[in-house]
Phi, psi and omega in degrees: 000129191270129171213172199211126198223158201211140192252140173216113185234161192311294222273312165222180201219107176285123174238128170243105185272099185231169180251103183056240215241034162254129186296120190252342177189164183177141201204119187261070189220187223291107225286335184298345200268350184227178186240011160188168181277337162314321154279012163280334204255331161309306156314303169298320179258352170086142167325269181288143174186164193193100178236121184265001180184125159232175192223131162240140168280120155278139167274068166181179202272133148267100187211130200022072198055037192192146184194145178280138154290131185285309158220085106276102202296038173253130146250138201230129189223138184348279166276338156329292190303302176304335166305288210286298200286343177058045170242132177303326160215114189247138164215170215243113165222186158289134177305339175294315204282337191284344172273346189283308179313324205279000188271354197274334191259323190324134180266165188319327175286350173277008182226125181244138178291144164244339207220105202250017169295160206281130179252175180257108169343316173265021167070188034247156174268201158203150187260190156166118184208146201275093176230245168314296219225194176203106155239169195246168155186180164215120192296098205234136165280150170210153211281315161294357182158246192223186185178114188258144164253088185311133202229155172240050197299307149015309182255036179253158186306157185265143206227094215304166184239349202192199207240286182329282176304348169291312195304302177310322177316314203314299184311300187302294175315296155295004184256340173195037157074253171313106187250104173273175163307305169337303192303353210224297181271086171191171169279334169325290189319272177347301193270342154286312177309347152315307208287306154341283185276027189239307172304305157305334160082071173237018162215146160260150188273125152294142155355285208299333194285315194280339173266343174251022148249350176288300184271006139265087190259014149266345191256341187319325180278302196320286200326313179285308185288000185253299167311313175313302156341303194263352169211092164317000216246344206287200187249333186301314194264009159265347202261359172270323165317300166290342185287324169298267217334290201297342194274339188274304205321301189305313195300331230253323192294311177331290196259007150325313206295313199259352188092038228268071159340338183254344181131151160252116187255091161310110185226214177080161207282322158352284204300301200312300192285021187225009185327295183322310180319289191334305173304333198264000160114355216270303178317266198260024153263341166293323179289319174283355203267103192221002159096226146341306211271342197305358170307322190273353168295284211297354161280357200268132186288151168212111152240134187290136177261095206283349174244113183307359161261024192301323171332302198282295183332321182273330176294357176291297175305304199298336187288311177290330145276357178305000000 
């Protein structure tokens, strides 16, 4: 069985072609550069092709075999694509849910512990992960398996911890209004925390690190989070440092709401490259700092998903079965 799984994000969009459960091609490429996803998948496939069933994870709310891309100017829509595309059966699903399956097929090596605690087998988990956007879900046990829940938890208010983060609200408000967990934990949101303590003058930046993120702002998280990295003292690595910081809170807020017993799964293309941070305590003194509760936090399992491709691997699976 020829099949087509498809990862689809603001910034870019991963296509895979397999034969059963073999990769036969895969290909990445820029999602702003086309004007629908039929023609990106047009590209990817070439004039001939014989496909019988695909799946794509969208980064936007999915109802009824369709969905506005949150950022992207596409609405995609289900049987549209088996029309135009002439593959006889396509699903839709959330990008979350399809990475959440994809955590299902992964080996052991695909994950570093932040948190080791032991988990409860009947759940429920939670995903959360950072790239174009920030998305969620949540994993619920059933006497058949699981039931994943797709969430735009991602887009709920921000909700600052401190005078410092009050301040970033502040900032964040005038520039759009409205401030979600998004606006902050993703990469854009990296590059407004940049910009934020860049205003405040609370480090000096050399020129050149401030001009090559001015004149590349797609390229602006690679910059920062690679400086950060390498030089601790900089302005890039307090603004990757709040950047953790706010990225542990939410996730902690997450699995408080469920309870999430079974584990927390850091994922989205952000966490690999920023492990080592991930790694350095910044994450889950933030995640624990709960108040009452943190106790129920320090049982809770917390792993980083180091392959940025669980999506597509789960939009593969959701394929293989339609």
């Amino acid at each position: 069985m020829t099949l087509l799984a498809g990862d689809v994000g603001g910034t870019k969009t991963a296509l895979a072609l397999y034969d059963g459960s073999k990769v036969v091609r895969r290909e990445v490429l820029p999602s702003a550069r086309f004007g629908s996803l039929e023609a990106l998948v047009r590209e990817f496939l070439g004039p001939r092709h014989q496909i019988e069933r695909a799946c794509f994870g969208v980064a936007g709310p999915v109802s009824q075999d369709a969905c506005r891309a949150t950022n992207l100017p596409w609405v995609i829509e289900a049987r549209g694509l088996e029309k135009d595309l002439g593959i006889p059966k396509v699903g839709l699903v959330n990008d979350f849910y399809a990475l959440s399956i994809g955590l299902r097929e992964l080996p052991e090596s695909d994950f570093a512990a932040l948190n080791s605690a032991r988990p409860d087998p009947r759940g429920p988990w939670v995903v959360i992960g950072a790239g174009t956007g920030l998305g969620q879900a949540v994993l619920l046990k059933t006497a058949d398996g699981f039931e994943v829940l797709a969430s735009e938890g991602g887009h709920t208010d921000f909700g600052p911890r401190n005078e410092l983060e009050i301040d970033l609200l502040r900032f964040l408000m005038l520039r759009f209004g409205h401030v979600s967990y998004e606006r902050i934990v993703s990469g854009p949101g990296l590059l407004n925390i940049y910009e934020f303590l860049l205003e405040r003058a609370v480090a000096r930046e050399p020129a050149t690190v401030r001009e090559a993120i001015a004149g590349s702002p797609e390229l602006a998280p690679a910059i920062i989070s690679s400086r950060a990295l390498e030089e601790p003292e900089s302005l890039c690595a307090q603004a990757l440092d709040l950047f953790v910081e706010i990225f542990g809170a939410e996730a902690g807020n997450l699995a408080l709401k469920v309870v999430a017993r079974g584990g927390v799964y850091v994922a989205g293309g952000i966490a690999p490259k920023i492990l080592p941070k991930l790694l350095d305590g910044t994450f889950m003194k933030a995640f624990l700092d709960k108040g009452r509760l943190g106790h129920v936090l320090e049982a809770t399992p917390v792993r980083v998903v180091l392959n940025a491709e669980a999506g597509l691997v789960g939009a593969a699976a959701i394929a293989r079965r339609l």
